[in-house]
C-alpha positions in Angstrom: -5.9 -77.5 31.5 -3.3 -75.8 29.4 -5.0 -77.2 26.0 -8.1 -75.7 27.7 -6.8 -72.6 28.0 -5.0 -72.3 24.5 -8.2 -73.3 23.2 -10.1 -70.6 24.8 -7.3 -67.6 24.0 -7.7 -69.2 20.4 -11.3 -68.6 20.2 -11.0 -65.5 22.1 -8.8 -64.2 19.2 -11.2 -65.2 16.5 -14.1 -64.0 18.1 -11.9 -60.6 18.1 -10.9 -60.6 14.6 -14.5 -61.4 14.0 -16.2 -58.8 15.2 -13.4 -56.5 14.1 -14.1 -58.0 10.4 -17.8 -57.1 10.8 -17.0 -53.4 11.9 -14.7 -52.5 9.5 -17.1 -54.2 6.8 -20.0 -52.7 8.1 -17.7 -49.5 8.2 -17.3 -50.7 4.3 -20.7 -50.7 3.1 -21.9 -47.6 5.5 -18.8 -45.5 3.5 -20.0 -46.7 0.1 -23.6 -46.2 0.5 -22.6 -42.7 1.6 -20.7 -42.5 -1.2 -23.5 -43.6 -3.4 -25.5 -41.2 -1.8 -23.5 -38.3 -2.1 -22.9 -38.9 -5.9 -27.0 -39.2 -6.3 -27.4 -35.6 -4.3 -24.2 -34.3 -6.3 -26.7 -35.6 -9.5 -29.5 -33.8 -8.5 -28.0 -30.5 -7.7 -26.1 -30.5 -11.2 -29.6 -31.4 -13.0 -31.3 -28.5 -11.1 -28.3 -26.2 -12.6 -28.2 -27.4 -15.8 -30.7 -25.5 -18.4 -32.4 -27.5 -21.4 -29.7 -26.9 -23.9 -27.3 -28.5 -21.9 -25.8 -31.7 -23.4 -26.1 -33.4 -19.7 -29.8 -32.4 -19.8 -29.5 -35.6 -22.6 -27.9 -38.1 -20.8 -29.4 -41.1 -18.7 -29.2 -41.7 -15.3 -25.8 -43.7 -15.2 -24.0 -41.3 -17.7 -25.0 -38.3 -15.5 -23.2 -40.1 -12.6 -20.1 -40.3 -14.9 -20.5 -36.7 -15.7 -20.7 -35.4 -12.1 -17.6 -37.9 -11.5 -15.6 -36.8 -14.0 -16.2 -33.3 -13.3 -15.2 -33.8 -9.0 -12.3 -35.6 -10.1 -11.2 -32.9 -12.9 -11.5 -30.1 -10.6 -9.6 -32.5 -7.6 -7.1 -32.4 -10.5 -7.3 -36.1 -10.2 -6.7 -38.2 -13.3 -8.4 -41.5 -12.0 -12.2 -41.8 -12.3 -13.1 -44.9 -10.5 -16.5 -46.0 -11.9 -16.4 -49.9 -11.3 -19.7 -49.6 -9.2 -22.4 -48.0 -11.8 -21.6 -50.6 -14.5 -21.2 -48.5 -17.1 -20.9 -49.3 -20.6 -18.1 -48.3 -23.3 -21.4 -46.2 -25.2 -22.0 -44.5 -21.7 -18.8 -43.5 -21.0 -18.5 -41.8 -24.6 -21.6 -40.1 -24.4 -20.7 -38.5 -20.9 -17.6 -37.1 -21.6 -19.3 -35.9 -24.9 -21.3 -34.2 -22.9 -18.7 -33.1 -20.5 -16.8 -31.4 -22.7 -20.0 -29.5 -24.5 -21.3 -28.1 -21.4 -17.6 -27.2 -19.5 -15.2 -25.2 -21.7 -13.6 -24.0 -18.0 -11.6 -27.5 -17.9 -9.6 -26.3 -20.6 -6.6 -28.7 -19.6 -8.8 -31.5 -20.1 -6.5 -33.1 -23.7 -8.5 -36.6 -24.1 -9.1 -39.5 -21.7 -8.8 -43.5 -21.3 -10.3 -46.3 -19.7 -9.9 -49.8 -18.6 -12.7 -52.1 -18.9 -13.6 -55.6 -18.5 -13.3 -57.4 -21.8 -16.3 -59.7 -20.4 -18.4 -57.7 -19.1 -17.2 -54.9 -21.6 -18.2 -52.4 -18.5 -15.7 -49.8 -17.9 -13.8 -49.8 -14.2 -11.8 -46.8 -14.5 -11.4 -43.4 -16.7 -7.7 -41.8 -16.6 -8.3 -38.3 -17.5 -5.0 -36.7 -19.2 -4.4 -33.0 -19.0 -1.9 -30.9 -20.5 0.2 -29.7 -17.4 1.0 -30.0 -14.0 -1.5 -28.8 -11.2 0.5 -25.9 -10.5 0.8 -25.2 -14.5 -3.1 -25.2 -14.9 -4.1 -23.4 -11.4 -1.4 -20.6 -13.0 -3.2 -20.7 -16.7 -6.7 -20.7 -15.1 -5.5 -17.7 -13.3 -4.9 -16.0 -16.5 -8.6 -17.2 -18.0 -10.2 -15.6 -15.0 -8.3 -12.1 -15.2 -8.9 -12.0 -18.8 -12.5 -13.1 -18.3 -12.9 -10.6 -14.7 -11.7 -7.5 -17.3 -14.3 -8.1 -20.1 -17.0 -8.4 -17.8 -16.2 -5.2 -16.1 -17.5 -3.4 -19.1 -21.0 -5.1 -18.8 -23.5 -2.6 -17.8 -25.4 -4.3 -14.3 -28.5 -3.7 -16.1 -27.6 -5.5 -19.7 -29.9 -8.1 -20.9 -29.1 -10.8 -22.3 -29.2 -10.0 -25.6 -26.9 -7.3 -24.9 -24.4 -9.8 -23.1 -24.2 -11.7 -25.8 -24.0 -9.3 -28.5 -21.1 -7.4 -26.1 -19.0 -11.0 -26.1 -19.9 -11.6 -29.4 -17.8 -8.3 -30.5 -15.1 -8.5 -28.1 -13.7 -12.1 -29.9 -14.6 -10.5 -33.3 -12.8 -7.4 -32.5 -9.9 -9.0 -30.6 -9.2 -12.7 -31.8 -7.4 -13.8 -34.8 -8.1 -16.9 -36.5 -4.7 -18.6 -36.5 -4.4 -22.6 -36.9 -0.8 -22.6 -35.9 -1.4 -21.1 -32.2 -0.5 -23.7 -29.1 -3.9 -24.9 -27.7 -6.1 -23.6 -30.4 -8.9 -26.3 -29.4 -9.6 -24.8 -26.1 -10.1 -21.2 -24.3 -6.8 -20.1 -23.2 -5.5 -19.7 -26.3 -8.2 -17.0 -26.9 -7.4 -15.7 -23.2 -3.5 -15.6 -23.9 -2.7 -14.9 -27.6 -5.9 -14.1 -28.4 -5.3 -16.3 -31.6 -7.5 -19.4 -32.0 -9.6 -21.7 -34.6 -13.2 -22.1 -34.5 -13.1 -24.7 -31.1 -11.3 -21.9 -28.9 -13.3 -19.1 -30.3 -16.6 -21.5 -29.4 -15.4 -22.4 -25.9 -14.4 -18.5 -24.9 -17.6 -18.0 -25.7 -19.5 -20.1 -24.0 -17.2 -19.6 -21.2 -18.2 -15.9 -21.0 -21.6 -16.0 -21.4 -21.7 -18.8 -18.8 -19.9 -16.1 -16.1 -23.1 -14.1 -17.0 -25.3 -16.7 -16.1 -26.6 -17.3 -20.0 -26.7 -21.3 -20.8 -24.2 -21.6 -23.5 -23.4 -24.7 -25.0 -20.2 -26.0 -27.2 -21.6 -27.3 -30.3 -19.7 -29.6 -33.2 -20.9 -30.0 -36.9 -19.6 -29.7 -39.8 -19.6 -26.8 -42.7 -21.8 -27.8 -45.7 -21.4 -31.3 -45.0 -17.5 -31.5 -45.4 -14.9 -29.4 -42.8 -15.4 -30.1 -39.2 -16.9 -26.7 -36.7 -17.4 -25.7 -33.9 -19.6 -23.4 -33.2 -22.7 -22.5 -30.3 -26.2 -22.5 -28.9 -27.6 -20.2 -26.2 -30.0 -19.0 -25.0 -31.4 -15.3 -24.8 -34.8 -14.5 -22.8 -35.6 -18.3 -22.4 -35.2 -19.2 -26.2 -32.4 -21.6 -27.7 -30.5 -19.3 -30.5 -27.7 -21.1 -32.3 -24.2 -18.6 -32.7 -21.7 -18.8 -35.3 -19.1 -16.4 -33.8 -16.2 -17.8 -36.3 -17.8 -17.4 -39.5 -18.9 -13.9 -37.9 -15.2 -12.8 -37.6 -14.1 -11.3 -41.1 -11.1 -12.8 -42.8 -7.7 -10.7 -43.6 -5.0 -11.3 -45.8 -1.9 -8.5 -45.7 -4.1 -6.3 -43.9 -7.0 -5.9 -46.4 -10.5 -7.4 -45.9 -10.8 -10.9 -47.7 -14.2 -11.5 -46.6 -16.3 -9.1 -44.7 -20.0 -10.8 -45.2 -20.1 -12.2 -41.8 -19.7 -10.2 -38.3 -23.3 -10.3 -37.6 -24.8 -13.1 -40.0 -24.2 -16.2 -37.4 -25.7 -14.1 -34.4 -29.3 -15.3 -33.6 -30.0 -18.0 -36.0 -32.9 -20.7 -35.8 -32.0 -24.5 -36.5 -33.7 -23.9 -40.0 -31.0 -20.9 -40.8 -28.2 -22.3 -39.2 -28.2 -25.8 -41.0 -28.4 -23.8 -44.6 -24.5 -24.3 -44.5 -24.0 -26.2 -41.3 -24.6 -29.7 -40.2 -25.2 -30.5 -36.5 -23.6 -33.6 -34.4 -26.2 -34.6 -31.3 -29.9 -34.4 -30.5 -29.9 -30.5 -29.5 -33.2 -28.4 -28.9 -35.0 -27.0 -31.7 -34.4 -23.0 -32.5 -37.2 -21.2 -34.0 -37.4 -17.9 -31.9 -36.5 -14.8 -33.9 -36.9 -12.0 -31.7 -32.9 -11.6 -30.6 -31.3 -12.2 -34.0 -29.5 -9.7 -34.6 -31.0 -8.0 -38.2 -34.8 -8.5 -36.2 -33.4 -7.3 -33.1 -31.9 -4.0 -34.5 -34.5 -3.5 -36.9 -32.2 -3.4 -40.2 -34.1 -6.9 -41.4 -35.6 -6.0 -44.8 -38.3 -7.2 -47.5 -38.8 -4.2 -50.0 -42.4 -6.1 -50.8 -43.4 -4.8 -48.1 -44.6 -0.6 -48.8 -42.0 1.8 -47.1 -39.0 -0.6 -46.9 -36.8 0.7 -49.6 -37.3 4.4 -48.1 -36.1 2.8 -44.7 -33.4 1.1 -45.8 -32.1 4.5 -47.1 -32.9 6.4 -44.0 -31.2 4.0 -42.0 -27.8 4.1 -44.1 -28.4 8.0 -44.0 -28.5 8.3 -40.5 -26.0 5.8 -39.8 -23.7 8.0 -42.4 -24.3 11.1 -39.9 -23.2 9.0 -37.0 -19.7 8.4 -38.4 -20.4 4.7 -39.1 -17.7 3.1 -42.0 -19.3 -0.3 -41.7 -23.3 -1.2 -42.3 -25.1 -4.8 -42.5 -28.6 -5.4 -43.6 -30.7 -8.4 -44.3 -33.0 -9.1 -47.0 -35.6 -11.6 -47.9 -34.1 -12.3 -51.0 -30.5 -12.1 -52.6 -32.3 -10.0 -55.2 -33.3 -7.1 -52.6 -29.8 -6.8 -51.4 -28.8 -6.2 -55.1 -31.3 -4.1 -55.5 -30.7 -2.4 -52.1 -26.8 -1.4 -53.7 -28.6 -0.1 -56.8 -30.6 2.2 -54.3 -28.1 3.3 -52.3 -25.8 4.0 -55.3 -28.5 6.7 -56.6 -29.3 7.9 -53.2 -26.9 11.0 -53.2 -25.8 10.3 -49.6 -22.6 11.6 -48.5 -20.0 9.4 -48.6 -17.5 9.2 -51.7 -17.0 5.2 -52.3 -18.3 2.6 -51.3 -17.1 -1.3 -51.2 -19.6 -4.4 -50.4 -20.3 -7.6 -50.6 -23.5 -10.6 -50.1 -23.7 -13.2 -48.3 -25.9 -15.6 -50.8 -26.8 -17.9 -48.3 -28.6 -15.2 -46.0 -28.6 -12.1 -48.2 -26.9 -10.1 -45.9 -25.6 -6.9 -47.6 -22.3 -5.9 -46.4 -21.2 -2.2 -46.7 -17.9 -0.3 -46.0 -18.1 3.2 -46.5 -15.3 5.6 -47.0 
């Protein structure tokens, strides 16, 4: 009787741990398909955000669900992505956080990342994402991005369009950044925000920061400069239409407080793939730019080809009445290097009123630069 009733209390127990095995592994797979579904809905609600220009627009289906991790973890301040489930590749992995970092120059504490994978499968488990402070340390710095950023926008008229935004934030890191190699964090935003010192990656990522607070898809794009230095520059997009921004090669260069090079400020603002790669290479598959109607020179009607009948008089009225509006600095774009030679030779025997005048040309776009005095 006593075996009997051990016997029974024994299965009694098992029965118990049992069922309680099936519970908490039916709890198990009900939490991960809820997980799995909340990553797919968390996918489709960043693809319905994300304009065409977008480097996530160019990913597949499992290196969007690395992005949209990657980002819930970054902004959990988390540095573990677990990723064991979507069997993703070494490729995939690379490509997302490519992407990542393109489309999202807010995670600006964001230094590199890691992963673990399994050398059979060569699919990646985990990504440790590495920052550059503690949580309290970034959620301070951010608070100094968005002040800075909260300030500039305040000066946006409500009504602005977009080429107007961008032209304002274009000027603002012309007028207000220095190009400075040596600065702390020169490959991200805050160092723009903070010193306002930066290289071409932090003048790039305020940028596209900005113009992404004004709702204008603005993208982080790398390259190289005629084939040999490494860039940074962008793409945006104004009224619908990709336009590639160079706001680096815009800013003019200084040495001892004189004006090295002055041919930029405005050549890099509006450019089509064709004008852009003229000096510039560009890394990834990005959209093609051929709309013309926001760069700058079209856009503000100082574009110029003096084959055409009545140019070369309104190239002279145009530096006249800029002259009466107290302007020191003009640009103007011609067709051909010639023109903006032979636009000096004009302006030189045009009897306007100023009393010197330096310049320079930008051979690649014959952009005629002119400061008056």
């Amino acid at each position: 009787m006593k075996k009997k009733v051990i016997l029974s209390l024994f299965i009694l127990v098992l029965a118990i741990i049992l069922v309680r095995a099936g519970i908490f592994a039916f709890g198990q797979i009900k939490a991960t398909r809820q997980a799995e579904a909340d990553l797919e809905n968390s996918v489709a609600e960043t693809s319905k955000e994300k304009s065409d220009i977008s480097a996530y627009a160019q990913l597949n289906d499992i290196e969007k669900k690395i992005y949209v991790s990657a980002c819930q973890s970054i902004e959990a301040f988390e540095n573990d992505v677990d990723i064991e489930k979507l069997d993703a590749s070494i490729d995939e992995v690379t490509q997302a956080f490519t992407a990542l970092e393109e489309d999202n120059p807010q995670y600006f504490w964001v230094v590199q990342y890691s992963y673990e994978y399994d050398q059979q499968s060569q699919l990646v488990k985990v990504i440790h994402v590495m920052t550059n402070g503690t949580q309290a340390e970034i959620s301070s710095r951010q608070s100094i991005v968005e002040e800075w950023a909260k300030n500039l926008k305040a000066n946006v008229p409500e009504d602005a369009d977009d080429f107007t935004k961008a032209l304002y934030y274009h000027d603002i890191l012309v007028d207000t950044v220095t190009y400075d190699a040596s600065v702390d964090e020169n490959q991200n935003l805050y160092s723009v925000a903070a010193y306002q010192r930066s290289v071409c990656a932090g003048y790039a990522k305020a940028y596209a920061y900005l113009l992404q607070q004004e709702n204008i898809p603005a993208r982080y794009v790398t390259g190289t400069i005629e084939g040999t230095d490494q860039h940074a520059f962008n793409m945006i997009i104004m009224d619908n239409d990709p336009y590639y921004v160079d706001v680096t090669f815009d800013d003019p260069q200084f040495s001892n407080g004189e004006v090295v090079d002055f041919t930029g400020e405005y050549t890099y603002f509006g450019l089509t793939t064709a004008e852009i790669t003229l000096n510039h290479t560009i890394e990834g598959n990005l959209p093609i730019c051929t709309a013309t109607k926001n760069n700058y020179f079209i856009h503000e009607n100082c574009d110029f080809d003096f084959d055409e009948f009545g140019e070369e008089a309104r190239f002279i009225q145009m530096i006249r009445e800029d002259l009466i509006k107290g302007q020191s600095e003009v640009v103007a774009r011609f067709k051909t290097e010639e023109m903006a030679e032979q636009a000096l030779t004009l302006l030189l025997n045009a009897q306007l009123n100023f009393s010197s005048v330096a310049h320079s040309i930008d051979q690649t776009f014959n952009v005629l630069h002119l400061a008056f005095q």
